[in-house]
VEXDREN-2710 file (C-alpha; in Angstrom, 1 decimal):
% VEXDREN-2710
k/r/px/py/pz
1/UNK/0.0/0.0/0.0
2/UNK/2.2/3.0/-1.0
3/UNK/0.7/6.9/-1.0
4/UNK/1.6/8.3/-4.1
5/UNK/2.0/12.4/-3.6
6/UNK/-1.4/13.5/-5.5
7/UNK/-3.6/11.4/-3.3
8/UNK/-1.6/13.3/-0.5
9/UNK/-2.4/16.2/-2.5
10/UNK/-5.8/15.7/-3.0
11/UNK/-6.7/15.5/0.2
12/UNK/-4.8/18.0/1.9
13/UNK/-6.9/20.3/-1.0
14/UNK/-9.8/19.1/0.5
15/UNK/-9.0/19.8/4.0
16/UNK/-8.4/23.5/2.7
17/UNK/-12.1/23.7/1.7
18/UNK/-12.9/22.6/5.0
19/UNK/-10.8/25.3/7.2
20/UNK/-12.5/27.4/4.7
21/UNK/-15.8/26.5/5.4
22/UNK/-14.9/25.9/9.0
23/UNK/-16.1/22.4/9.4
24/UNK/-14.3/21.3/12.3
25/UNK/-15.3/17.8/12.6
26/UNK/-14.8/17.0/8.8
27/UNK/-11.1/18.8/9.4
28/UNK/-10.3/16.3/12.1
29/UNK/-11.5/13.3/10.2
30/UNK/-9.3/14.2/7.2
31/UNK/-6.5/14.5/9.4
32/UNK/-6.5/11.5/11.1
33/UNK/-7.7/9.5/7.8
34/UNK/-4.2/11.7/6.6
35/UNK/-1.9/10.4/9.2
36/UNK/-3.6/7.1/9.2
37/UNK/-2.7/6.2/5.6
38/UNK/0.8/7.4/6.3
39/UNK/1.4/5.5/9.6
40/UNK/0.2/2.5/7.3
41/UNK/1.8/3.4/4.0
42/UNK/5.0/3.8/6.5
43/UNK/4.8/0.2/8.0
44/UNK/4.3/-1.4/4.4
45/UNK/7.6/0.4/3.7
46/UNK/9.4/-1.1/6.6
47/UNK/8.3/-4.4/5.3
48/UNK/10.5/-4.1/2.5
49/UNK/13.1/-1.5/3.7
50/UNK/16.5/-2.3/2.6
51/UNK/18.5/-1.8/5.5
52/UNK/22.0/-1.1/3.7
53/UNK/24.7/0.7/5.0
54/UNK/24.5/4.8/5.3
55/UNK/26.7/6.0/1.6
56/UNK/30.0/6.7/2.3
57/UNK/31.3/9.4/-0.2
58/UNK/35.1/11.1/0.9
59/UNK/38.3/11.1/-0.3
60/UNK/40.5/7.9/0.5
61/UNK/43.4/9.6/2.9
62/UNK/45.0/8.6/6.2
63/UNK/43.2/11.2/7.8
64/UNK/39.5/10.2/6.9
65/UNK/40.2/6.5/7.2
66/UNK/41.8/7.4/10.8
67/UNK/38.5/9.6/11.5
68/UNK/36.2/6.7/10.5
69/UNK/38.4/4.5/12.7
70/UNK/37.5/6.9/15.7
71/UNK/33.9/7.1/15.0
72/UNK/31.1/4.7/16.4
73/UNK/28.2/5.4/14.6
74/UNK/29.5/5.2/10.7
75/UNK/30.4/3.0/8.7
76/UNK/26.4/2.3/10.2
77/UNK/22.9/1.7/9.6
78/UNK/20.0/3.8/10.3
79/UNK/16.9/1.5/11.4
80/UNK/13.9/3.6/11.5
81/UNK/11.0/3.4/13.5
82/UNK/8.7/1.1/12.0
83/UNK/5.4/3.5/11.7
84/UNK/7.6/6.5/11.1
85/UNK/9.3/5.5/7.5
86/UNK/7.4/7.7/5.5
87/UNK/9.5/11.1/4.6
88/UNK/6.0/12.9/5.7
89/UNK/5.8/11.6/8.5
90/UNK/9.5/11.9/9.6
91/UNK/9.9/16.0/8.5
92/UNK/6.7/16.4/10.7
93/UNK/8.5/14.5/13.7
94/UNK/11.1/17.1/13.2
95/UNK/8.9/19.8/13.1
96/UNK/6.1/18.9/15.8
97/UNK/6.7/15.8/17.4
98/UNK/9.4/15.7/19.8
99/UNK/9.2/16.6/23.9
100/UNK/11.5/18.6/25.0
101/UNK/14.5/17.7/27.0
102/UNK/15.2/19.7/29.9
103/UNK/19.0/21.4/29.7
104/UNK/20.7/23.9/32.5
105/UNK/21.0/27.2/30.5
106/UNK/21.6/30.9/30.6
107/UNK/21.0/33.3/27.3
108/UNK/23.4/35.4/26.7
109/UNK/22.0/39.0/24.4
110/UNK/24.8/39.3/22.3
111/UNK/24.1/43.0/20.6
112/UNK/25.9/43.1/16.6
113/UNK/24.7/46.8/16.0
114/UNK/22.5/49.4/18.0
115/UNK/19.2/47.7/18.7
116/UNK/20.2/44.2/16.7
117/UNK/20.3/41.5/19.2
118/UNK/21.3/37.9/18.7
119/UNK/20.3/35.8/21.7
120/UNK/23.1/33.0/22.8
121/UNK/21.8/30.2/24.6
122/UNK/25.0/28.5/26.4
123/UNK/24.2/25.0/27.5
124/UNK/26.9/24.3/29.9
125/UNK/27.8/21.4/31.7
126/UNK/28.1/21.6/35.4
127/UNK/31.4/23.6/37.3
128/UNK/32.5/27.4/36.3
129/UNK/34.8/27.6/33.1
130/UNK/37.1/30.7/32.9
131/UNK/38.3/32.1/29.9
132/UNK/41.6/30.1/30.2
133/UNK/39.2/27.0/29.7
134/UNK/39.9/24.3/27.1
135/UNK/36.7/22.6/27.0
136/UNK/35.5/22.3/23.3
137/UNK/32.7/24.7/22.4
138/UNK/29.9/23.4/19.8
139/UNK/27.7/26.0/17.6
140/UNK/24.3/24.4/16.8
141/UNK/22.8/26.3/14.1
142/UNK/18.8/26.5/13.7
143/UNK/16.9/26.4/10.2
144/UNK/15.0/28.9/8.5
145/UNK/11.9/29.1/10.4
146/UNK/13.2/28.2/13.8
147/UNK/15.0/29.4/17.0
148/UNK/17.5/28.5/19.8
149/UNK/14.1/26.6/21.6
150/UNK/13.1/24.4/19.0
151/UNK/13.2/20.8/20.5
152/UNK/15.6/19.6/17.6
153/UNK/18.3/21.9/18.9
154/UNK/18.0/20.9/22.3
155/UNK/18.3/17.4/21.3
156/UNK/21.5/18.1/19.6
157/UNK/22.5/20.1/22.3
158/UNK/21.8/17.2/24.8
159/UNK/24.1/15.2/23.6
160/UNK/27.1/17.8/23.1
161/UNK/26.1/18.7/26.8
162/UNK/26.4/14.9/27.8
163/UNK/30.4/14.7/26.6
164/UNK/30.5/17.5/28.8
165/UNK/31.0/20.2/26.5
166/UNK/29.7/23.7/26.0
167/UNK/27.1/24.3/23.7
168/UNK/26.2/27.7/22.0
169/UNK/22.5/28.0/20.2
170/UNK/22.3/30.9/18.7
171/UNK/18.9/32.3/17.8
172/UNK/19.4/34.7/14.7
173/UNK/17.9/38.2/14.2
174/UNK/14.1/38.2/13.5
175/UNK/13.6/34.3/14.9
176/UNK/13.3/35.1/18.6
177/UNK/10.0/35.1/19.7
178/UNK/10.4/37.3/22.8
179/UNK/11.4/40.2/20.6
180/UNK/9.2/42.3/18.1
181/UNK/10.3/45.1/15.8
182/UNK/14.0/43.8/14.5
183/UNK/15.2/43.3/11.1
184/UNK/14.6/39.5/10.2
185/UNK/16.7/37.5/8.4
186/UNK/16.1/34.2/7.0
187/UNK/20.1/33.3/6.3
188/UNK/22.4/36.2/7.2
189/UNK/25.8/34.3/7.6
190/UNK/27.7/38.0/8.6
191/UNK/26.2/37.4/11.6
192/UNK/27.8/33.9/12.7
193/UNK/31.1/35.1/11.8
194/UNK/30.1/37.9/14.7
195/UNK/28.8/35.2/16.8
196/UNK/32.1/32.6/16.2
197/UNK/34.6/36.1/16.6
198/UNK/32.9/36.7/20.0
199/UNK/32.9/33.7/21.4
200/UNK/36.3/32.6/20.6
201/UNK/37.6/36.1/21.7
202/UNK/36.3/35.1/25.3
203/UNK/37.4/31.6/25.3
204/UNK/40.3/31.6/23.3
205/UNK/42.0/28.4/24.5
206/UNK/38.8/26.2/23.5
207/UNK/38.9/24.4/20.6
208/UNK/35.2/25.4/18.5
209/UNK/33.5/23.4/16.5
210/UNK/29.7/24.1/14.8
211/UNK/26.8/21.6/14.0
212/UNK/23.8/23.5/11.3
213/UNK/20.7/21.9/10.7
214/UNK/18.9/22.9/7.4
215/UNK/19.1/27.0/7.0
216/UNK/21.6/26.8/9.2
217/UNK/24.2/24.2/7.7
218/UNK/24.1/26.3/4.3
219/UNK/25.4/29.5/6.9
220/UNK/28.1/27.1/8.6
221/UNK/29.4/25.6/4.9
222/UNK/29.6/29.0/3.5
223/UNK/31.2/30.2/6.3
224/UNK/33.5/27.6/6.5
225/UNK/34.2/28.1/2.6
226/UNK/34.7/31.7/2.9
227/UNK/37.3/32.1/5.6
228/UNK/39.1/29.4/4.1
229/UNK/42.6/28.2/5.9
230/UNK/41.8/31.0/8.5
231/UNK/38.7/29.5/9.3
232/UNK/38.7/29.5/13.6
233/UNK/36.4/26.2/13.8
234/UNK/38.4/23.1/14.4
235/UNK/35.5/21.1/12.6
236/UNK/32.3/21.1/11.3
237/UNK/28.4/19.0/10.4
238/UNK/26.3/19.7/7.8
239/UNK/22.5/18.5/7.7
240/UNK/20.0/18.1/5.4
241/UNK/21.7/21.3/3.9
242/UNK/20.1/22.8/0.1
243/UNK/23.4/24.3/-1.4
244/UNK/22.1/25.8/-3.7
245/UNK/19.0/27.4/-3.3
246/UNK/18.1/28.6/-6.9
247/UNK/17.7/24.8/-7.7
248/UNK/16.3/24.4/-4.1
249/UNK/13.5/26.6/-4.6
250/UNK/12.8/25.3/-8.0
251/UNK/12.3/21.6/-6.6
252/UNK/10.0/23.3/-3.5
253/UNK/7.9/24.9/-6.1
254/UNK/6.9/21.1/-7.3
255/UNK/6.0/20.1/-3.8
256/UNK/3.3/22.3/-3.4
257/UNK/2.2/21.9/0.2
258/UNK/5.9/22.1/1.5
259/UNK/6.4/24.9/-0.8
260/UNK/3.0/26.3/1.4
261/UNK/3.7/25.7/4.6
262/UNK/7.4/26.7/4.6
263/UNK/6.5/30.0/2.6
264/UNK/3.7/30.6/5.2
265/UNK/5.8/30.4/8.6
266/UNK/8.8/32.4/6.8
267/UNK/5.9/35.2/5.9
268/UNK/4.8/35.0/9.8
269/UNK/8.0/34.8/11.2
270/UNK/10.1/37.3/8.8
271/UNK/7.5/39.8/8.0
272/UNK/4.0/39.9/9.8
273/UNK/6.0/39.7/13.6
274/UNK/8.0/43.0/12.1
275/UNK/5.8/44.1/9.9
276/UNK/6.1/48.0/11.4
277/UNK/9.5/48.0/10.6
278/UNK/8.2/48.2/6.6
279/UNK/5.2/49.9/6.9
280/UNK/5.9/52.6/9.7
281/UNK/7.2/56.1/7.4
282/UNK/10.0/56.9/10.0
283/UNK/11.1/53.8/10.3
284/UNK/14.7/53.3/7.9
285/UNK/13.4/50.3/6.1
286/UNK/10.2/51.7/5.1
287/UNK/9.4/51.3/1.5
288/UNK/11.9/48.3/0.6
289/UNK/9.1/45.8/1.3
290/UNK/5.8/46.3/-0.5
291/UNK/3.1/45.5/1.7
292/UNK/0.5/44.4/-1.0
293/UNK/3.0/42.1/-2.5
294/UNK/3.4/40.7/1.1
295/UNK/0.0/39.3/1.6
296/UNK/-0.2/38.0/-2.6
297/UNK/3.2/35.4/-2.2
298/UNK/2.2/31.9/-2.9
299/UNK/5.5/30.2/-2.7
300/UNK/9.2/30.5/-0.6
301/UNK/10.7/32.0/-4.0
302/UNK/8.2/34.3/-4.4
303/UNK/8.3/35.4/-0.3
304/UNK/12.6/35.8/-1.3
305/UNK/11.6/37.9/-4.6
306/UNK/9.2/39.8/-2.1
307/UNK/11.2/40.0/0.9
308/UNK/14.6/38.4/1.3
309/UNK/16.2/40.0/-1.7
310/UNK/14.7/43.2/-1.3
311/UNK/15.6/43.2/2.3
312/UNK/19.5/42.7/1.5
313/UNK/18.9/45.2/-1.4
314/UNK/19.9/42.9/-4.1
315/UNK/18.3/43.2/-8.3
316/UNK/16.5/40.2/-8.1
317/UNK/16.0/36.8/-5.9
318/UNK/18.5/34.8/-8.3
319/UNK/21.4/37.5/-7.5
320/UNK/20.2/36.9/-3.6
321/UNK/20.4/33.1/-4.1
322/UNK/24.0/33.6/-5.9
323/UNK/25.6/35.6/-2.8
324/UNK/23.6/32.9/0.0
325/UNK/24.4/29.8/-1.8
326/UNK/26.9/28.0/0.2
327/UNK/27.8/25.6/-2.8
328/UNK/29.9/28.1/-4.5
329/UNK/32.6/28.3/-1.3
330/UNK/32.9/24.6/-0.5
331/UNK/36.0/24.3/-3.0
332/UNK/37.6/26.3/0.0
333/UNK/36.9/24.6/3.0
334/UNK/40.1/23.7/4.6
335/UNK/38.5/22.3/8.1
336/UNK/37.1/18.4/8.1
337/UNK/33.7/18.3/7.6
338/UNK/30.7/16.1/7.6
339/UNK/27.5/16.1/5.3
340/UNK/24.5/14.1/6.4
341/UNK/21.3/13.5/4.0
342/UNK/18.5/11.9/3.1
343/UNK/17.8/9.8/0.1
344/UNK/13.6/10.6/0.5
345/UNK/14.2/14.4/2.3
346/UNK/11.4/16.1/0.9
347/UNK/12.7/19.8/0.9
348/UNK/16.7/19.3/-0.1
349/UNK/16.9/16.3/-2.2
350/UNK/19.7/14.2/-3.0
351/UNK/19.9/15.9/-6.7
352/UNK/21.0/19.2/-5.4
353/UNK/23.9/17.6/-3.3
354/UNK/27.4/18.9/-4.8
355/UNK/29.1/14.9/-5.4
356/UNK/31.8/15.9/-6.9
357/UNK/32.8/18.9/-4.2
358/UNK/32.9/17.0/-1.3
359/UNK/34.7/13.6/-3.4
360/UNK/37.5/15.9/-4.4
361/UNK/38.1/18.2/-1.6
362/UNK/39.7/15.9/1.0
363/UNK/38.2/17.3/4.3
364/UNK/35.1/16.7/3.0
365/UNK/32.4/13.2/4.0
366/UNK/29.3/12.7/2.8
367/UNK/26.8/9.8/4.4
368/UNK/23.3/9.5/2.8
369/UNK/20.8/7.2/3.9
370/UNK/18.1/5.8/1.9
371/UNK/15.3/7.2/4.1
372/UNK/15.0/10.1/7.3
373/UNK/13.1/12.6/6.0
374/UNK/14.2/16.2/6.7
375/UNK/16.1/16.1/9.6
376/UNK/14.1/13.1/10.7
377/UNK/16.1/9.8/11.3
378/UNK/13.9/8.8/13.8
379/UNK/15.0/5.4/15.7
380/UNK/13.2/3.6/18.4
381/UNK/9.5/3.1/19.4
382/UNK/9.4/5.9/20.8
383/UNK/11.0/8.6/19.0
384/UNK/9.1/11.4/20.7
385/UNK/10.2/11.1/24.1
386/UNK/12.8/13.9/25.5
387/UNK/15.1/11.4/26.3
388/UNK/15.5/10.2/22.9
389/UNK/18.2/11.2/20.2
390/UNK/17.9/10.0/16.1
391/UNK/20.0/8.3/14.5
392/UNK/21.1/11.5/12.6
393/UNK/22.2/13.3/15.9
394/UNK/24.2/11.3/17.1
395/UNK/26.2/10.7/14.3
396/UNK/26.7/14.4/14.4
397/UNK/28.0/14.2/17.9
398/UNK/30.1/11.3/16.8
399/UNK/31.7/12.8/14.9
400/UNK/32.6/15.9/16.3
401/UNK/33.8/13.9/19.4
402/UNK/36.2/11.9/16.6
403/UNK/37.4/15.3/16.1
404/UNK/37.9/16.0/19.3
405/UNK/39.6/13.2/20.1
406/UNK/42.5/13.6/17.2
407/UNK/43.2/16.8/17.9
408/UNK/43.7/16.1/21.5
409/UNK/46.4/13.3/20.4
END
């Protein structure tokens, strides 16, 4: 029994008549009926899931087969939960359904220009640190429409915070929901070379490494391009990351109710929490952002021909996509780095993966499962609980504590 993606369409079309018309109870059947045919569609999968090995994808070197050596989790196979296969189903356990796990933290405002805050969350394991400390300090980067809270940073944070390390979740301008009225920006990368520069000027005997999820693993590959050999990260992962995202948004515009929901969040998040910054006469930003437009967009490329690109004041969203695409800096990365993906991820596909960068620059691993979803990788019966990791974070943490390890030899 497989689902193909019009009769997922379909009904999700008619459950828009219904919020339309307001029928509750007809919404709540659909949705359940939804979920049910994926929970079932998901189990069929299972059935005949081929459980091969995660793709390996690096350049043979003493180095890499030494970091492989060091590493628990890969080579490795990801097992996922039996009525979870379906790529739905697993980018909406991402997004939705996971409890959070409760960390000791302090948040740090952290102000880049007059009135700009980025918020630091510092998850910290027990015992003060001073500036003279050595203990490693991991970046985890949140995706486009998310913040420092969201329970799949926490989760990654939980384990960087069980090795005993710091942990820095940065929650980027425009994405933190305490704070109204500040310039919003879906991918500004300036602003982790800020966040990395502060940081390491306060601990500058710790070695830092940086973890991005979605959004944010196009801002820590770009970054890591662009600085190059001076780049002050000892290491780096990558996941679920777009590359590029002319072709990103092209394949989103196919999968129309992604293409929906992700456009609609961005639109709340970006514009509608800030909107006075646009529409208020004395306010410097007035004008770049037509209101009217605003409330037409039907897509995430539209929204970034809209907002994103006039935001940054560039011609036109392809010029935007150009100067944020991190695909075009990844000849230069000069710091090991892992890339983890998704055969079946619904929003950055296996087709817009760079092969031939990663094979050929020698810091450079790729591991691609056949199935996970965005982000997903969920293990287990019970994926949701706060105790739980996926199979995709801790191969993050595995590797960065491989890292870790050979450099402290």
């Amino acid at each position: 029994m497989f689902v193909s993606a019009n009769d997922i369409h379909m009904a999700v079309g008619d459950l828009y008549l219904l919020v339309a018309a307001g029928n509750t109870s007809q919404i709540l059947w659909i949705v359940g009926a939804i979920l049910a045919v994926l929970v079932v569609n998901s189990v069929c999968k299972y059935i005949t899931y081929d459980t091969a090995p995660a793709r390996l994808i690096y350049k043979p070197s003493s180095w890499n087969r030494r970091l492989l050596a060091a590493m628990d989790t890969l080579p490795g196979t990801y097992y996922p939960t039996p009525y979870m296969v379906h790529d739905a189903l697993q980018t909406l356990f991402v997004a939705i359904g996971r409890l959070q796990p409760k960390l000791p933290s302090r948040d740090e405002p952290f102000e880049v220009e007059p009135g700009e805050i980025i918020h630091l969350t510092w998850i910290e394991p027990e015992g003060a640190f001073g500036a003279d400390s050595t203990v490693p300090i991991v970046f985890v980067l949140h995706g486009v429409d998310g913040n420092a809270g969201k329970a799949y940073n926490r989760h990654m944070a939980k384990l960087i915070w069980k090795e005993g390390w710091r942990c820095v979740l940065p929650t980027r301008r425009g994405c933190n929901p305490a704070i109204a009225n500040q310039k919003s920006y879906e991918y500004y990368d300036p602003d982790f070379a800020l966040v990395v520069r502060h940081v390491a000027a306060a601990f500058p005997r710790a070695k830092l490494y940086a973890i991005g999820m979605s959004a944010g693993a196009n801002i820590v590959t770009k970054y890591a391009g662009m600085t190059g050999t001076e780049c002050p990260l000892s290491g780096a992962v990558s996941v679920g990351n777009g590359y590029d995202w002319d072709e990103g948004t092209q394949h989103l515009s196919k999968r129309w109710i992604w293409n929906y929901i992700i456009m609609y969040t961005s639109r709340r998040q970006f514009y509608y929490k800030h909107e006075e910054l646009y529409t208020d006469p004395g306010s410097p930003l007035h004008g770049r952002v037509c209101p009217r437009a605003m409330a037409s967009v039907r897509g995430f490329r539209d929204f970034d021909t809209h907002f994103s690109s006039r935001l940054h004041e560039y011609d036109d969203v392809e010029s935007y996509y150009q100067a944020q695409s991190c695909k075009h800096n990844m000849r230069d990365i000069a710091i090991p780095m892992l890339f983890l993906h998704t055969e079946d991820d619904p929003l950055c596909p296996p087709a817009l993966i760079p092969f031939n960068l990663i094979y050929h620059n020698p810091q450079l691993m790729l591991a691609i499962t056949n199935r996970g979803g965005h982000l997903g990788w969920a293990k287990g019966w019970l994926p949701f609980a706060a105790s739980s990791s996926t199979w995709g974070e801790e191969v993050a943490a595995d590797y960065v504590k491989a890292l870790v390890r050979m450099h402290s030899d």
